[in-house]
Structure formats: structure tokens, C-alpha cells
N, C-alpha and C positions, 0 to 999 in steps of 0.2 A: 717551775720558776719562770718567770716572766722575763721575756726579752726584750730589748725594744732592737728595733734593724736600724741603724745608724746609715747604713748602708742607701735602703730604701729614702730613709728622710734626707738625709742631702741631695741624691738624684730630683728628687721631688721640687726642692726648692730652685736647684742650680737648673732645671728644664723650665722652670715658671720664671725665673729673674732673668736678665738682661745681663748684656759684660758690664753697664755703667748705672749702679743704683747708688739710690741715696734713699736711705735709713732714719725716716725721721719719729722721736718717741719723744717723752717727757719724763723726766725723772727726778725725786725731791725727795726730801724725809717726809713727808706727807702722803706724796703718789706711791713710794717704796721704789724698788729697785729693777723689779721684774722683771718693764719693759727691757731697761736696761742692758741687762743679763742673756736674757734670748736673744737680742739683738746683736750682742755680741759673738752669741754661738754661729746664729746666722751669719755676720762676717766674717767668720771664719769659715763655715765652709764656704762663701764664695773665693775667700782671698785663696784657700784652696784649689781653686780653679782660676785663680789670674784673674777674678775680676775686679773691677776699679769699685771701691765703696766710698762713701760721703756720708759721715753720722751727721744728723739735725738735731740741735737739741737745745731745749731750755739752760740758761744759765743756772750750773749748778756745781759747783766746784768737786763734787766726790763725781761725778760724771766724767768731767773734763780731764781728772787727773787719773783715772780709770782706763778713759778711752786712749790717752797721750801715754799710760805704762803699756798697753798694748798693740800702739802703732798706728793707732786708726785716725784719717785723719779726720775733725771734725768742724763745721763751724755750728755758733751760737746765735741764739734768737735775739737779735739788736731790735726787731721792728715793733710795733706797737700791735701786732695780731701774725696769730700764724699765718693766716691768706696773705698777706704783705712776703713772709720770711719764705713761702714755696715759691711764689712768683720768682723770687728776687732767684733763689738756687736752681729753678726751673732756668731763668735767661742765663746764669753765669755759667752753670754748669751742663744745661741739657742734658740730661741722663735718658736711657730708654726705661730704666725703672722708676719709680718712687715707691718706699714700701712707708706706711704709716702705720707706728705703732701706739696707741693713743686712744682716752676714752671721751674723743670730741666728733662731734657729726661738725662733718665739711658738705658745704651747699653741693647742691647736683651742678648749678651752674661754675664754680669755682672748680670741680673733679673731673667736668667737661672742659674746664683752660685747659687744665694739667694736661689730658688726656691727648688734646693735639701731639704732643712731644714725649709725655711716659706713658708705660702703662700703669695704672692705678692698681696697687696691692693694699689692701687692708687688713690688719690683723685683730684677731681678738676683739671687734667690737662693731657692733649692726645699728645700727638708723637707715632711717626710710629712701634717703638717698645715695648709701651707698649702694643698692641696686645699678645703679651704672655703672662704678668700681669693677675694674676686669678682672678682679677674684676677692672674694675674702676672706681669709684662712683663720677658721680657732682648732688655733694650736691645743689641743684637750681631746680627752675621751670622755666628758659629763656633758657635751652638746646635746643638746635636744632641740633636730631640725625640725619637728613636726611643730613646733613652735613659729615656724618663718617658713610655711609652703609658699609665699610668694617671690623669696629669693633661689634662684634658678643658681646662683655664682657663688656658692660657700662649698668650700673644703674643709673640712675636719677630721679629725680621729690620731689613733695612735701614730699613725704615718707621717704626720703634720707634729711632733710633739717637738719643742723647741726647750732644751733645760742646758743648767749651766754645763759651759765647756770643760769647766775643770771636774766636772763630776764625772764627765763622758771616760776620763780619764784612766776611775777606779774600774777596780776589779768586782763587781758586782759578787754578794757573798753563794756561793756555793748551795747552801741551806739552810732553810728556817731552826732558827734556836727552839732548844728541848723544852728549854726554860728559861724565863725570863729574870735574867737577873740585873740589867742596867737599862735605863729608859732615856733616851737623847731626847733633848726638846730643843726644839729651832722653831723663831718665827718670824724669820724672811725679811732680810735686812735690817732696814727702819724700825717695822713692828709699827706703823704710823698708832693705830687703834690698845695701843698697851695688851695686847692678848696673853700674855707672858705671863701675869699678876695673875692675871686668870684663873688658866694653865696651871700654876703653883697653888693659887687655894685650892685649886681641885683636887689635887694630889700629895698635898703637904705632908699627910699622916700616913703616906705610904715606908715601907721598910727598903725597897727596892736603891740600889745606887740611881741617882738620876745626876746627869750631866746636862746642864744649858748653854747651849751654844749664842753667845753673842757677835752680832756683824757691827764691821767698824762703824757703821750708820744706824747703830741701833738709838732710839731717842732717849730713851729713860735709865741713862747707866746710874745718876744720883740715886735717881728712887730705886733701882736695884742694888745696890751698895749699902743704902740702910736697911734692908730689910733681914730678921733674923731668920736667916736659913737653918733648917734641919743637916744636924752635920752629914748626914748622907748625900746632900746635893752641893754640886760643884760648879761654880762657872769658871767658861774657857772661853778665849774668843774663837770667833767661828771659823772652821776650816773644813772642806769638803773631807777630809780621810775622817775627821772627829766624827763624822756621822755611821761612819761603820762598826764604832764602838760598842753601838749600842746592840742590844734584841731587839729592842721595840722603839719604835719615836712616837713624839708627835709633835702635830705642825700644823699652825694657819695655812686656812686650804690656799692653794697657790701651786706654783710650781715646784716648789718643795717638795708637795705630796709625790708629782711626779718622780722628783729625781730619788726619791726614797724608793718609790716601785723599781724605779730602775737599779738603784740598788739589792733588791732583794729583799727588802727589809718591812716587815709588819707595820702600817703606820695607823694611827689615829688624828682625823683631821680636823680640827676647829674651824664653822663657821665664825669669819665676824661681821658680816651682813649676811639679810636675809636669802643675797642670792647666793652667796659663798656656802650657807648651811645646805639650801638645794643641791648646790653642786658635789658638796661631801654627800649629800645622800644616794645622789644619780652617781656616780663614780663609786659608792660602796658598792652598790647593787651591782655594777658590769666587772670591778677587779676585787677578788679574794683579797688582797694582799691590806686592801683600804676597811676601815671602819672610821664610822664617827664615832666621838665625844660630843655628849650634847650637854645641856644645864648651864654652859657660859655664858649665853647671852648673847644679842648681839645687836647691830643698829640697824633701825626698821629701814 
């Protein structure tokens, strides 16, 4: 059974952060929710420790009303570019940290303003100039650093793994099922990419119970609503206990995959870009617990 040390990962982040960060991500029905969600977990272990947090974030109303149910307080991007909107929170708020969570390269010269006054965290994503960035953490264990021997400042692995809070919650299952006889499908809030349509031709003629889990931010509830389902498949909207239903899932790769390992639970992970299919393959290869699903497709 795979554990993950809950333990280890928050020591880890709370000795890297500062007592005054600010948290800055992007999050939409298009970007999905991910960042989101991690970041969330992450302010919660610091507010765990008394630290002061500041969400950054894109105008996005399920964000806002997200961050505002669970205390945090946040402000929104008013300025005409992010370089404007960190300035602006860098002067009003001075923090010692800034963590960026985000798939945008910021200039070396703009990361060196920042850097007078925070130190510069970056997550989950490399360009040429974050080299000067005082660490940058991918949260995963499908990193492949032999790709970047010229960055010295990357953290990675299961120690770094950032999945949602409410899943940290459950009681991870005991043991792998004898048999399989229900299949959970989740695919990770939005589903920007329709992977779900998928997912379901792929599997339509199976006899198996399958349950789909939908997130309040899923895009395509119309077109899932006309479609004529095999009465053995059920949708429910998403809830992290829903996921323990199952024997077996499966899930656009993402963080999902994770919190299913952390669950216990056998997964199958669809790439839906070419890097994402990579990543289901490096992550089958180092945990038992992962396989792909391949023949979906995906964009170049």
C-alpha cells in the first residue's frame, strides 16, 4: 500500500515559505482548477502554522467564491498584465514569499524586482529564466530531471506532492479489491479538453457498474445530459468520499491520478496532450498502483 507522509510534505513547504506569502495562480474553465486546489492545500498548511497568506488571482467567479467559503483572503487581477498586478502586491503588501503557481515564463529581469523583497517560489513549471527563481517545486513523481541538468534549484518528487485537502481527509482503503466490480471516472473539475466523451466510448460495452463523477465547473453538462447512457453508468456530482466507491478509476492525468494513489485505489490515467500521455507513462513505470489507457487521443 502506498503511503504518502503528510507529515514530511508540510514540514517541507512550511521550512521553504516565509510567515507572509502570497499565492499567486490562474484558474478558469479552460485552465481547470488544479492550480487552484493545491494551493489551497498549501494555505492550509501554512495557516496551520500562523502564517499570513494572500491568494493572486485571475477574475474568475468559482475561484473567488471558493477562496471567500474557505477564509482566504484574496485579491483579483485589475491590471492590464501580471508584471503590473505583482508589482502592485509586492509594494502594498511586501511579503517575504511569493509562490507562483502558473504556466507563464516571467522575465529574469522582473523575478530579480520581485526578488529584492520575496523570495521567488515557482511551481510546476520551467523556462529559461526561472533559473534565478529561489527554488522551483514540481509537485509529481513523473519529473524527469535529466531533461534540465542546467537547473541546480528544482525540487521534486513524492515529498513535494500537493492534492486536494478534502481528500487528505479520507481514510485511504486498506486493500486492493479481489474484483472488480464498479469503475469511478473523474476528470478533474472543468474537463477543459471533453476527455470524458472519450473515456465513455471507450468503455461503453462494458458490463461493469461505472459511476461519473462530475465537478460543479464541469463545461459540458448539456452534451452530457443528451447522451444515451448504458443503464449500468450513473452520474453523480463529484465528491471526494464518491471516489472510494469505486475498485478501479480512471482519470485525466493530473492530480487526480495522485489523490487516487493516495487513496489506494488502482487507477487508469488518460493522457490529453502529448506531455500529459508521457507523464502517464513515466509515473506507470515508477508506481504499481498507475496504468495507462491509451487509443483516446490527444492534442499535439
Amino acid at each position: 500500500m502506498f503511503k504518502m507522509d503528510l507529515k514530511v510534505i508540510k514540514n517541507n513547504y512550511c521550512k521553504l515559505l516565509g510567515n507572509d506569502v502570497i499565492l499567486k495562480l490562474k484558474a478558469s474553465e479552460d485552465i481547470g482548477l488544479g492550480h487552484l486546489s493545491r494551493m489551497i492545500t498549501l494555505a492550509s498548511f501554512l495557516k496551520q502554522r500562523q502564517r499570513a497568506v494572500l491568494f493572486a488571482i485571475n477574475d474568475f467567479d468559482y475561484a473567488k467564491k471558493r477562496l471567500a467559503k474557505e477564509g482566504f483572503r484574496f485579491e483579483v487581477n485589475r491590471f492590464d498584465s501580471d508584471e503590473k498586478f505583482v508589482d502592485y502586491l509586492i509594494g502594498k503588501y511586501k511579503p517575504d514569499t511569493l509562490v507562483i503557481d502558473e504556466k507563464q515564463c516571467y522575465s529574469k529581469e522582473s523575478l530579480l524586482k520581485w526578488q529584492k523583497t520575496a523570495k521567488i517560489i515557482i511551481i510546476d513549471h520551467i523556462c529559461k529564466d526561472c533559473k534565478v527563481a529561489d527554488k522551483i517545486i514540481i509537485p509529481n513523481a513523473h519529473f524527469q530531471p535529466e531533461k534540465y541538468p542546467e537547473f541546480k534549484n528544482i525540487f521534486w518528487g513524492w515529498d513535494w506532492l500537493l492534492i486536494n485537502k478534502e481528500v487528505l481527509k479520507l481514510k485511504p482503503k486498506e486493500k486492493l479489491p479481489e474484483k472488480i466490480n464498479k469503475i469511478v471516472i473523474t476528470t478533474d473539475g472543468s474537463d477543459p479538453k471533453g476527455m470524458l466523451f472519450r473515456i465513455i466510448d471507450k468503455i461503453k460495452n462494458t458490463n461493469k457498474e461505472v459511476l461519473i463523477l462530475i465537478g460543479d465547473s464541469f463545461k459540458y453538462r448539456e452534451r452530457l445530459e443528451k447522451l444515451n447512457l448504458p443503464e449500468n453508468f450513473k452520474i453523480e456530482p463529484y465528491h471526494p468520499t464518491k471516489l472510494l466507491e469505486g475498485d478501479v478509476a480512471i482519470t485525466t492525468f493530473g492530480v487526480s491520478v495522485y489523490e487516487l494513489v493516495y487513496l489506494n485505489m488502482p487507477v487508469y490515467c488518460v493522457g490529453h496532450t502529448k506531455e500529459n500521455e508521457e507523464g502517464c507513462r513515466v509515473l506507470a513505470e515508477r508506481c504499481g498502483m498507475v496504468k495507462e489507457l491509451n487509443g483516446l487521443g490527444h492534442e499535439s
